[in-house]
C-alpha positions as CSV (number, residue, x, y, z in Angstrom):
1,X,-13.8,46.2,-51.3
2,X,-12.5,45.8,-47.7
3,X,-9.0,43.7,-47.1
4,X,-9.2,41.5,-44.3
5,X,-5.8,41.3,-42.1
6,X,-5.4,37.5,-41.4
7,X,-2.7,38.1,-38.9
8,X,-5.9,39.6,-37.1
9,X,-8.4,37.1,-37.7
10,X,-6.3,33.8,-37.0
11,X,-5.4,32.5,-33.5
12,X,-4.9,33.9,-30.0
13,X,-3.3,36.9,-28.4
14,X,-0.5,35.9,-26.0
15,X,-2.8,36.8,-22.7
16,X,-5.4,34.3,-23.8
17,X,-2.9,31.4,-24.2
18,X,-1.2,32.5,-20.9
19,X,-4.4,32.4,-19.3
20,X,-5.6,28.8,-20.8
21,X,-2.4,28.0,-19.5
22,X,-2.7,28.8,-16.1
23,X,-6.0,27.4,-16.1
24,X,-4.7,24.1,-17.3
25,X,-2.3,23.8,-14.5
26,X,-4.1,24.9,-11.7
27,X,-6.9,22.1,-12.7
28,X,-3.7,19.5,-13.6
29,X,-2.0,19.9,-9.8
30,X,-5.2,19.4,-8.0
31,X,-5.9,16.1,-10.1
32,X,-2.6,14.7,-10.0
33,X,-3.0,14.8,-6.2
34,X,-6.3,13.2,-6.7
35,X,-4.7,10.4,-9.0
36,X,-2.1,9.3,-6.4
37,X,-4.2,8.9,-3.8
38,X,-6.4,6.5,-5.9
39,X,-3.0,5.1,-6.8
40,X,-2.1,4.7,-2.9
41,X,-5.4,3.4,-1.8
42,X,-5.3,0.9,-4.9
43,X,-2.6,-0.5,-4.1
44,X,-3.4,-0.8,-0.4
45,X,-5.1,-3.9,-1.8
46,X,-1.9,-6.2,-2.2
47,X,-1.0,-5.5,1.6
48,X,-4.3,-6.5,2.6
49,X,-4.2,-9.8,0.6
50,X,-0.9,-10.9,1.0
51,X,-1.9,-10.2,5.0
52,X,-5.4,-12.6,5.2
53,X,-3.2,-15.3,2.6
54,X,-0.6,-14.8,5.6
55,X,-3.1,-15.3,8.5
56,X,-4.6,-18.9,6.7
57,X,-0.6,-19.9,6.5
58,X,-0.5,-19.2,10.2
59,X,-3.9,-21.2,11.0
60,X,-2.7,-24.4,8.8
61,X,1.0,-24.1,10.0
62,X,-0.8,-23.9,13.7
63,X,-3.1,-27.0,13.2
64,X,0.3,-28.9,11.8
65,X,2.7,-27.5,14.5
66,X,0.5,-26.3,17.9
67,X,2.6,-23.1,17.8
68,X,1.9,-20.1,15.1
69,X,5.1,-19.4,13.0
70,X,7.2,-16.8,14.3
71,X,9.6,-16.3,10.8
72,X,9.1,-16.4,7.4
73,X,11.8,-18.5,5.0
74,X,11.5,-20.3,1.8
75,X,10.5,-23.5,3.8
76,X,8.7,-24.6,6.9
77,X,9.9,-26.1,9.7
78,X,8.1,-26.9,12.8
79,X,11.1,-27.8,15.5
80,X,11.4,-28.3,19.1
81,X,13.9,-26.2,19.7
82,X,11.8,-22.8,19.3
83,X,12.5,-22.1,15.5
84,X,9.0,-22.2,13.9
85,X,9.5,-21.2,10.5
86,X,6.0,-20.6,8.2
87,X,7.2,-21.0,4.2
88,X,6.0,-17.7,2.4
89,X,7.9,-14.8,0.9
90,X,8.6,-11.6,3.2
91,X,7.5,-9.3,-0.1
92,X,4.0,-9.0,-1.1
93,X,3.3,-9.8,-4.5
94,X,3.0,-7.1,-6.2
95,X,6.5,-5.8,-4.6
96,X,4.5,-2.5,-3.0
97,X,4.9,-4.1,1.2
98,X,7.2,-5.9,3.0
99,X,5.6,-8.6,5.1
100,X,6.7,-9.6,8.6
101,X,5.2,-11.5,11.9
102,X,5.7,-9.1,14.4
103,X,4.8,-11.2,17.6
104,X,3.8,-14.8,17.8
105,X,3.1,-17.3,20.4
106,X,1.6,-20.5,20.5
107,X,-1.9,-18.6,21.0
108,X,-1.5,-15.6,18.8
109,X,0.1,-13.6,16.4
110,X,0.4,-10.1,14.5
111,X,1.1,-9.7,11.4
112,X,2.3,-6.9,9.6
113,X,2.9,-5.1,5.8
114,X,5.1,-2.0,5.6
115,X,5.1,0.2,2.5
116,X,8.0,0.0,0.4
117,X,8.8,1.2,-2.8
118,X,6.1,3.3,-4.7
119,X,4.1,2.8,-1.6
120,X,5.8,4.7,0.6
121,X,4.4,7.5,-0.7
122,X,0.9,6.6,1.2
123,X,2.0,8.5,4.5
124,X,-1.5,7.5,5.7
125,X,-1.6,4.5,5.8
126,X,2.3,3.7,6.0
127,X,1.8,0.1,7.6
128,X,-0.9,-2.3,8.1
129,X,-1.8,-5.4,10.6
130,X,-3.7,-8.2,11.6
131,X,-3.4,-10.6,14.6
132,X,-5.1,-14.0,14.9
133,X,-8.3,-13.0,16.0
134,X,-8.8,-10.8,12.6
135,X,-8.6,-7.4,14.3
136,X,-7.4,-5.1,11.6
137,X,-5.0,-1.8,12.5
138,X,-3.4,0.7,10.9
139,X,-0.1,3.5,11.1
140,X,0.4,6.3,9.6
141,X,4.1,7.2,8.5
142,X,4.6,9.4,12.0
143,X,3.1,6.3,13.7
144,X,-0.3,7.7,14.4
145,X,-3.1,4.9,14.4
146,X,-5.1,5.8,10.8
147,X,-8.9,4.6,10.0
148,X,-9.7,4.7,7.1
149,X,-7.0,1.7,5.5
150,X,-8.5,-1.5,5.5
């Protein structure tokens, strides 16, 4: 009769695991990458939103005040004296931009979202605008004008 050695028939040689191994983390970098970029462009979303829900504020604040807001507080106020104030909050909501109104007049506006947070980690599209007349632009972190965002 013949003996089996079980050390020899069971498992894997220490090249083979090295090998799966390196295997495993070459695919894993390359779709970690992959996943925050989804991530990024997914969350590109609450920028855009909180941007067009910004630019109907503007409208109805303009057809209550003949001048487009030029701040954002917790309440609005349309006064005289050259403080037009449009009630909405400065951070988008899901906390990944920071919202501001860049220029404003009583003909037109620009309105922006700068990544914060998480977010900034989406060098290429780093901020995102929209003025009154629904043009959409983008910048990358080094201020370069980016396409593909909206």
């Amino acid at each position: 009769m013949k003996q089996h050695n079980l050390f020899q028939a069971l498992g894997f040689s220490l090249l083979e695991l090295m090998m799966a191994l390196a295997i495993f983390s070459i695919i894993s970098t390359i779709g970690f990458g992959t996943y925050q970029q989804y991530l990024y462009k997914s969350r590109r979303t609450d920028g855009q939103t909180s941007l067009i829900s910004l630019q109907l504020a503007q409208e109805q604040y303009r057809s209550n005040c003949l001048q487009y807001a030029t701040t954002l507080a917790s309440n609005s106020s349309c006064n005289a004296d050259g403080h037009y104030t449009l009630s909405a909050s400065a951070i988008s909501p899901n906390h990944y931009y920071q919202l501001s109104i860049q220029s404003a007049t009583s003909t037109n506006y620009i309105l922006t979202a700068t990544a914060i947070g998480i977010q900034i980690g989406d060098s290429n599209c780093q901020t995102l605008s929209i003025d009154q007349s629904g043009n959409k632009s983008a910048r990358t972190s080094t201020g370069q004008i980016a396409t593909d965002c909206w």
